[in-house]
N, CA and C atoms as an extended XYZ file, in Angstrom:
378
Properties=species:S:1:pos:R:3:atomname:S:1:resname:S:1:resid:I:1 pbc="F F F"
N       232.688      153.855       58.813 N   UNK     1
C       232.504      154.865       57.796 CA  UNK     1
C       232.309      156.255       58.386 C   UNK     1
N       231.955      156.309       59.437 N   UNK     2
C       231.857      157.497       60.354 CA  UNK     2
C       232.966      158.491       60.271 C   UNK     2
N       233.707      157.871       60.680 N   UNK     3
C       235.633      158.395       60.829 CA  UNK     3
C       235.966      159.614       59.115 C   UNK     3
N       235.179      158.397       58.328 N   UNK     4
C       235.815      159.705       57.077 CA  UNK     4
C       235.033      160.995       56.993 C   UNK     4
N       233.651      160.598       57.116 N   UNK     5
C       232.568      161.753       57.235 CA  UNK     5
C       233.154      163.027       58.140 C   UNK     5
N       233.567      162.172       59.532 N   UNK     6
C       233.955      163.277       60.454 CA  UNK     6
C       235.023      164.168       60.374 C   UNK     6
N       235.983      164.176       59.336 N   UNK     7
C       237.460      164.962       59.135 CA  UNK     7
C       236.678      166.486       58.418 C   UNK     7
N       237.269      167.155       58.704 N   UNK     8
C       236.567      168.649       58.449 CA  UNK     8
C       237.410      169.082       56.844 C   UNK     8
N       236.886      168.701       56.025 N   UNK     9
C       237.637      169.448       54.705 CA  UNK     9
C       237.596      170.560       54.479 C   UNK     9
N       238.700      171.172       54.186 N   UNK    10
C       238.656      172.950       54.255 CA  UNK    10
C       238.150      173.391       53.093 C   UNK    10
N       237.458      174.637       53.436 N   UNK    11
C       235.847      175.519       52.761 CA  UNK    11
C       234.885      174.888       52.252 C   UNK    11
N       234.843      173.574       53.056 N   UNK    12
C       233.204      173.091       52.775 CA  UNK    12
C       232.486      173.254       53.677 C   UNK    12
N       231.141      173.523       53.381 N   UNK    13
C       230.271      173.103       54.522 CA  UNK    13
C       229.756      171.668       55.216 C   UNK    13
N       228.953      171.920       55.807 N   UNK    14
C       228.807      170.752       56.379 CA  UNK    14
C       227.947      169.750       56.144 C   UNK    14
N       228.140      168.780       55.379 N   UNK    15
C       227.141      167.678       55.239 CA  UNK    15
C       225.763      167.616       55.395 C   UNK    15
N       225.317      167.841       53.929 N   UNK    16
C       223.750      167.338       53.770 CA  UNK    16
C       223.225      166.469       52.890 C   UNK    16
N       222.422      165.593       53.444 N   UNK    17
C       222.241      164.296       53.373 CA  UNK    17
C       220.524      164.312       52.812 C   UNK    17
N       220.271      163.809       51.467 N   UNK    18
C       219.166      163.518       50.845 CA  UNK    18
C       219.165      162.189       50.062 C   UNK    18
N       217.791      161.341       49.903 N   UNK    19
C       217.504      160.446       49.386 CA  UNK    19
C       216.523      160.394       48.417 C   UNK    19
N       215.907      159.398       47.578 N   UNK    20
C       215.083      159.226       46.444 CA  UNK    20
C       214.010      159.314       47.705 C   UNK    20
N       212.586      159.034       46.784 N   UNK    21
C       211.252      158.911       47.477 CA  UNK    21
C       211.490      157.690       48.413 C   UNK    21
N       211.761      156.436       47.694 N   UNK    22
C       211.043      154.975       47.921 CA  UNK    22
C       212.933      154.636       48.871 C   UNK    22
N       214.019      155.724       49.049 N   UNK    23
C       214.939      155.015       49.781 CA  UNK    23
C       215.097      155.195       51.238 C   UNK    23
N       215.624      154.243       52.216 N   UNK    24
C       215.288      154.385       53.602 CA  UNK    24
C       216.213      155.615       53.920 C   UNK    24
N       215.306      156.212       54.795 N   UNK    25
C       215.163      157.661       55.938 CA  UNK    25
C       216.476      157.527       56.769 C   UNK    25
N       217.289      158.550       56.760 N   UNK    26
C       218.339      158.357       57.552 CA  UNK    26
C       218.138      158.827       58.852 C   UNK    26
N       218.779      158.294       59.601 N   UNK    27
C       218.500      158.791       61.217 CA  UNK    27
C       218.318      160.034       61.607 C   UNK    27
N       217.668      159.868       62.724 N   UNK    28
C       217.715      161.677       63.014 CA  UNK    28
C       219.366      162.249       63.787 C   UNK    28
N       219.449      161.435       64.580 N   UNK    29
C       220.666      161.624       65.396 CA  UNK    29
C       221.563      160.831       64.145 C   UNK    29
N       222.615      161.521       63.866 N   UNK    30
C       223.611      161.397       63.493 CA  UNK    30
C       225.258      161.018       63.378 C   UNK    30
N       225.070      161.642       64.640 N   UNK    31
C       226.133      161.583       65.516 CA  UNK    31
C       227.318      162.360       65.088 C   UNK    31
N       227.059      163.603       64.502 N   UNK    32
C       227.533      164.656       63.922 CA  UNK    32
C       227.412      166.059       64.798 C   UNK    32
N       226.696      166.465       65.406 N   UNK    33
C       225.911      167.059       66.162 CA  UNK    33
C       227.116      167.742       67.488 C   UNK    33
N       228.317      167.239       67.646 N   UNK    34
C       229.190      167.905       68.432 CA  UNK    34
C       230.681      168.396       67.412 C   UNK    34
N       230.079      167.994       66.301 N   UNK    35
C       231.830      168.050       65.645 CA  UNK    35
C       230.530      169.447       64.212 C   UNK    35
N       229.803      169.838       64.201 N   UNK    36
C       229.154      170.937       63.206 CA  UNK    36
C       229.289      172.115       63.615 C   UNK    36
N       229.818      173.139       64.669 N   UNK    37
C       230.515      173.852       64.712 CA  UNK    37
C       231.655      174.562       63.477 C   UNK    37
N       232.478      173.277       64.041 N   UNK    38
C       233.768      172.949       63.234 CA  UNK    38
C       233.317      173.331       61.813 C   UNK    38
N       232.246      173.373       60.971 N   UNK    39
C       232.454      173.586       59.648 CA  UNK    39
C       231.765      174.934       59.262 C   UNK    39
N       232.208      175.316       58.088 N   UNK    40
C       231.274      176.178       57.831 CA  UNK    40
C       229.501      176.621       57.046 C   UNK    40
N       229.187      177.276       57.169 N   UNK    41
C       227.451      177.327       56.792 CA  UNK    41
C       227.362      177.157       55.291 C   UNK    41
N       226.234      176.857       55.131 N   UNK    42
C       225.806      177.052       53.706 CA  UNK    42
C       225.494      178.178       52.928 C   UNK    42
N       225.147      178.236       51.806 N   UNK    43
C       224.820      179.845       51.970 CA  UNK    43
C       223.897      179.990       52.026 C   UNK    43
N       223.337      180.916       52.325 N   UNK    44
C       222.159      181.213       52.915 CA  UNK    44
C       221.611      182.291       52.504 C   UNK    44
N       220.010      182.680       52.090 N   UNK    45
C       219.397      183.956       51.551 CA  UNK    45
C       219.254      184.677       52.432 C   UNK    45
N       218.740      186.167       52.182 N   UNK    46
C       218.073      186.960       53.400 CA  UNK    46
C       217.882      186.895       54.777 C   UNK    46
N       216.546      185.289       54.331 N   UNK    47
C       216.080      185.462       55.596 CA  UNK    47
C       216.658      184.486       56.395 C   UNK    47
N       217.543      183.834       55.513 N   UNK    48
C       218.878      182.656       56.925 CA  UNK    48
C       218.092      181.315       56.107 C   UNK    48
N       217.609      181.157       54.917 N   UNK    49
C       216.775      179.987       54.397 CA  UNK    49
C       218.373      179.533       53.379 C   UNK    49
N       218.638      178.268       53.592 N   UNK    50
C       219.609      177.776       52.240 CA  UNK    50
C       219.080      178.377       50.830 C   UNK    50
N       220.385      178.533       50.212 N   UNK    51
C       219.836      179.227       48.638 CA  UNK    51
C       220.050      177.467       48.197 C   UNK    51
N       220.043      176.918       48.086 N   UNK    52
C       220.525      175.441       47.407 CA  UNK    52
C       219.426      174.583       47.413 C   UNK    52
N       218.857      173.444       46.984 N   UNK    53
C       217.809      172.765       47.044 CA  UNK    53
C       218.312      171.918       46.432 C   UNK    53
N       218.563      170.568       46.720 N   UNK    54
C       219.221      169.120       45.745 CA  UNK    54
C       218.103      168.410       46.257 C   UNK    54
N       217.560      167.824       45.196 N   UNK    55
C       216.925      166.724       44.928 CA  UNK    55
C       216.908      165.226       44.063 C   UNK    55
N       217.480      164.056       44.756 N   UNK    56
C       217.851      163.122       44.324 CA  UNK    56
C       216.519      162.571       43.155 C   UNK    56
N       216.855      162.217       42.206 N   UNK    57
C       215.851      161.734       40.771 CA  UNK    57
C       215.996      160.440       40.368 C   UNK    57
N       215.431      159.303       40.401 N   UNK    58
C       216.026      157.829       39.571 CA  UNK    58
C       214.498      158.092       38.384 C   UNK    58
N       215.365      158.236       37.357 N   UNK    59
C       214.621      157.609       36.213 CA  UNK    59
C       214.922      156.562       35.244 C   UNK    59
N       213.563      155.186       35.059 N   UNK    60
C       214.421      154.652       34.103 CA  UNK    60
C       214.369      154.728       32.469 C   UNK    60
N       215.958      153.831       32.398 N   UNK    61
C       215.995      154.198       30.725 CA  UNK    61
C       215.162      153.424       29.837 C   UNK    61
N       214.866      154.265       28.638 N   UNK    62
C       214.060      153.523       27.608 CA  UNK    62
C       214.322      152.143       26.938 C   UNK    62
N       215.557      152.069       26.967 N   UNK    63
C       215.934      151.114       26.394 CA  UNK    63
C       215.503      149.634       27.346 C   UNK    63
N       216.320      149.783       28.527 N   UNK    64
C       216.655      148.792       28.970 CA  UNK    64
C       215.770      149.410       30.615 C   UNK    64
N       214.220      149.257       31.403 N   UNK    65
C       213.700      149.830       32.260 CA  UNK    65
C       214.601      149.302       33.903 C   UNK    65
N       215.204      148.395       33.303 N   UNK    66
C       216.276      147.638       34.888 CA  UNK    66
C       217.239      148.158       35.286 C   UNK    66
N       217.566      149.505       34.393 N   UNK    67
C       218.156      150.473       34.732 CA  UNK    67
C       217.991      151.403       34.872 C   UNK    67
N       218.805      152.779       35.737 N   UNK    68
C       218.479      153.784       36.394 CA  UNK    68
C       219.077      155.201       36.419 C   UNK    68
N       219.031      156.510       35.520 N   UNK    69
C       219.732      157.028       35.869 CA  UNK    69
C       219.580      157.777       36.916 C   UNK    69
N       220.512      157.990       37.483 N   UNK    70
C       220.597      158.726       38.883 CA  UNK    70
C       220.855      160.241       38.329 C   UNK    70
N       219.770      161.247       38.613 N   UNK    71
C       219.959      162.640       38.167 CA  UNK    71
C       219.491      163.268       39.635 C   UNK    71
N       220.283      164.848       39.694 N   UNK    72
C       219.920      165.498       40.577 CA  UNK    72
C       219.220      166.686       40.068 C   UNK    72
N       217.873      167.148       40.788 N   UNK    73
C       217.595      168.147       40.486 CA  UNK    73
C       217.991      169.370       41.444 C   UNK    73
N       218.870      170.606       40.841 N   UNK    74
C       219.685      171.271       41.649 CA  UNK    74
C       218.598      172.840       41.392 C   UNK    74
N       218.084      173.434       42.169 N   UNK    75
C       217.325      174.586       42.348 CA  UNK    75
C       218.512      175.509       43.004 C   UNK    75
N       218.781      176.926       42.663 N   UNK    76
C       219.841      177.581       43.592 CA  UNK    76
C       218.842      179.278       42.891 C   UNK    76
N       218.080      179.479       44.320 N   UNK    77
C       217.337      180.446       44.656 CA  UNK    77
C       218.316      181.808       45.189 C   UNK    77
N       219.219      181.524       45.044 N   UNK    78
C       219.933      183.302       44.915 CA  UNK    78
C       220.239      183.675       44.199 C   UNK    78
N       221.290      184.706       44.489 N   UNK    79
C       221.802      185.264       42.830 CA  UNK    79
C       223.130      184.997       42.439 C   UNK    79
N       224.092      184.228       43.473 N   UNK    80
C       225.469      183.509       43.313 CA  UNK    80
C       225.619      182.286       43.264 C   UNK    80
N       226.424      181.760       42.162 N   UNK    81
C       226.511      180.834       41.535 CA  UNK    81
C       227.477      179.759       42.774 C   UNK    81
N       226.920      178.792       42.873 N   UNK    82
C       226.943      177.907       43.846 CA  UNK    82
C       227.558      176.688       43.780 C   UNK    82
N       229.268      176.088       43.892 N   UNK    83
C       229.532      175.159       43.812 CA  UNK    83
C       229.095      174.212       44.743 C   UNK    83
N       229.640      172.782       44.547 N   UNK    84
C       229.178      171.458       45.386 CA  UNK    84
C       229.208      170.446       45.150 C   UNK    84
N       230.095      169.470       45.413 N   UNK    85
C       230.340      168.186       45.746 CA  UNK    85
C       229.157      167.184       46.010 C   UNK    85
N       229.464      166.488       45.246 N   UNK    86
C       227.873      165.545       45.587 CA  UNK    86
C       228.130      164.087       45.805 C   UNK    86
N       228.014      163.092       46.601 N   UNK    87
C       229.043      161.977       46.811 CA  UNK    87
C       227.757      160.971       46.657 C   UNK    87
N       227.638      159.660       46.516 N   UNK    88
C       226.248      158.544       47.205 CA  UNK    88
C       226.854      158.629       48.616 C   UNK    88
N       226.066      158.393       49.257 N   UNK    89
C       226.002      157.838       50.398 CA  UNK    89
C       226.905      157.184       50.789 C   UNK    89
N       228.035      157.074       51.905 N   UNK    90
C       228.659      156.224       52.082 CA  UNK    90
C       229.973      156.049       51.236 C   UNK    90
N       230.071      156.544       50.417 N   UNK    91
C       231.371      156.320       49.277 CA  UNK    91
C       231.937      157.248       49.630 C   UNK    91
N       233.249      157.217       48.218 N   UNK    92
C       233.770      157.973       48.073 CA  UNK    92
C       233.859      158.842       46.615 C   UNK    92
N       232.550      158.439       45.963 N   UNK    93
C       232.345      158.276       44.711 CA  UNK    93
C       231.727      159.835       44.538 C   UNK    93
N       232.491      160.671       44.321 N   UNK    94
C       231.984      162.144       44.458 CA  UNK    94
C       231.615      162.934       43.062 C   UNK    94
N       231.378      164.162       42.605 N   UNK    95
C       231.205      164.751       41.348 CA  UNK    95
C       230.942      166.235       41.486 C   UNK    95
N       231.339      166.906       41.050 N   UNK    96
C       231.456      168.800       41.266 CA  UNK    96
C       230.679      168.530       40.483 C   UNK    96
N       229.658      169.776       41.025 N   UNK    97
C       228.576      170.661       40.163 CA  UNK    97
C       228.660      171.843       40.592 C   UNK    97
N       228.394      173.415       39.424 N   UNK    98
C       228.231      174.257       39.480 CA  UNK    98
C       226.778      174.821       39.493 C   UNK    98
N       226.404      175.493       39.847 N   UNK    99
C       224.779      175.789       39.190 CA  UNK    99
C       224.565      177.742       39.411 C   UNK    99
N       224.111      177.982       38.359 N   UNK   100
C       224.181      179.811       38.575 CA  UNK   100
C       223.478      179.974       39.049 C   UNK   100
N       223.104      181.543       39.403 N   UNK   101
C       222.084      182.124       40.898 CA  UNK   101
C       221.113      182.323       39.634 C   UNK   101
N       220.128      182.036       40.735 N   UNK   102
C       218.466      182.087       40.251 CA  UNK   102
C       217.771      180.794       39.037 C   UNK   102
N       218.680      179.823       38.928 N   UNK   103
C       218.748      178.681       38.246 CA  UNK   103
C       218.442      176.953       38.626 C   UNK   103
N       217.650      176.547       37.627 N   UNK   104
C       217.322      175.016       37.817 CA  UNK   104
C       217.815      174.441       37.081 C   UNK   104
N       218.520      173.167       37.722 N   UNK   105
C       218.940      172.205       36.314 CA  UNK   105
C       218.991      170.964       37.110 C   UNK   105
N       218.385      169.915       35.853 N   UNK   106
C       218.640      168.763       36.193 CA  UNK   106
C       220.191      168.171       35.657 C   UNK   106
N       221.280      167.527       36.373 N   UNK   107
C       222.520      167.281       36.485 CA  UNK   107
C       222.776      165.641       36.564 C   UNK   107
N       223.189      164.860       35.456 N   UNK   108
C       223.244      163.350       35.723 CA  UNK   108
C       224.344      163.440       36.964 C   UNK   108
N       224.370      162.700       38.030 N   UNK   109
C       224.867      161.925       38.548 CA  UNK   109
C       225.466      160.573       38.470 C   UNK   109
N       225.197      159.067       37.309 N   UNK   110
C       225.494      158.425       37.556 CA  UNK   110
C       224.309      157.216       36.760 C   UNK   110
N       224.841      155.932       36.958 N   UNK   111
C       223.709      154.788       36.498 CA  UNK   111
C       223.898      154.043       37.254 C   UNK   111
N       222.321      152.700       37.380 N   UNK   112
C       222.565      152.385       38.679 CA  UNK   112
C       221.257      151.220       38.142 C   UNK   112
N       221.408      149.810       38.712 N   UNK   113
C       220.468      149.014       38.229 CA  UNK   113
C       219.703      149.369       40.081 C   UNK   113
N       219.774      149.679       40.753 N   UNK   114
C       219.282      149.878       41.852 CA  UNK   114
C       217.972      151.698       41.920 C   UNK   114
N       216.741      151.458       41.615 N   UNK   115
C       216.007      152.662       41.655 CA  UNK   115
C       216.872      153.725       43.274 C   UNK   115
N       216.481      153.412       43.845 N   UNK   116
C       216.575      154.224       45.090 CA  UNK   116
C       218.255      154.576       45.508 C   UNK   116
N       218.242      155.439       46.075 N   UNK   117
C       219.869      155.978       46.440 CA  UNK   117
C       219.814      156.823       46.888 C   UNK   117
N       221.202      157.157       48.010 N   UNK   118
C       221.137      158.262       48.831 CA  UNK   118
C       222.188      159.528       48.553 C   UNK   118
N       222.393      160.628       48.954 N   UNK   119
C       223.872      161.150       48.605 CA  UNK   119
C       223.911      162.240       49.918 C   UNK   119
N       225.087      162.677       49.610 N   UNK   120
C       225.086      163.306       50.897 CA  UNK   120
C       226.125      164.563       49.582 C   UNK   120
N       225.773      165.951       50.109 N   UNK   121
C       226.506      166.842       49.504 CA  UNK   121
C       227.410      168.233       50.006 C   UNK   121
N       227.807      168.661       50.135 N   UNK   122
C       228.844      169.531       50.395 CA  UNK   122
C       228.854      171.060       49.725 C   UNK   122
N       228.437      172.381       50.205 N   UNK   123
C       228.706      173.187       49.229 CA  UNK   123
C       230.354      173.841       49.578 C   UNK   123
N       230.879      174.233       48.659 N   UNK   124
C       232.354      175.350       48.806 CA  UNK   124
C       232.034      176.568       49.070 C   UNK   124
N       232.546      176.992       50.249 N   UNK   125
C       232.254      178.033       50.530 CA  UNK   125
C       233.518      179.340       50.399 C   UNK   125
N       233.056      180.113       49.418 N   UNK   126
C       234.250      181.010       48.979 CA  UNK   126
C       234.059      182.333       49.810 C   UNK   126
């Protein structure tokens, strides 16, 4: 699964990788670390801090609690509106989100009888 991660898609940045509370910690070494050059940055505020903040959410539904929706909470602390690709972990199972500058929103992602999950996301860099 390495091999697909590693192909450089043009005007994205480079792979960032978040999980729920209760899902396992991904490595520190990556093995990404000689090929991140190759992509481009995120965007970044002022002081060189990401304007972007994704935070993976499982809540369950009322109806039925054995299920899960998978929501992201997307924070974008500048003032330009910020596309981004958001994939699980490991797939290829992806979803564009927009989010405007200086804006919070929570964004479904998906359902899932599994609480915990990982994603890894991508911003476009214009």
């Amino acid at each position: 699964m390495r091999a697909q991660s590693s192909i450089v898609p043009l005007g994205l940045s480079a792979p960032v990788y978040r999980e729920t509370r209760g899902a396992p910690h991904f490595p520190q070494d990556n093995g990404f670390a000689a090929a991140r050059p190759a992509f481009l940055q995120l965007h970044l505020n002022p002081i060189g801090k990401p304007c972007l903040e994704v935070f993976p959410v499982a809540n369950a539904q009322a109806i039925n609690s054995n299920i899960y929706d998978h929501d992201l909470l997307l924070n974008n602390q500048c003032s330009r509106t910020i596309r981004l690709s958001v994939c699980y972990y490991q797939t290829r199972s992806c979803s564009p989100f927009a989010i405007a500058g200086y804006t919070r929103q929570l964004k479904p992602l998906g359902i899932s009888p599994e609480k915990n999950f990982r994603i890894e996301y991508r911003e476009y860099v214009d």
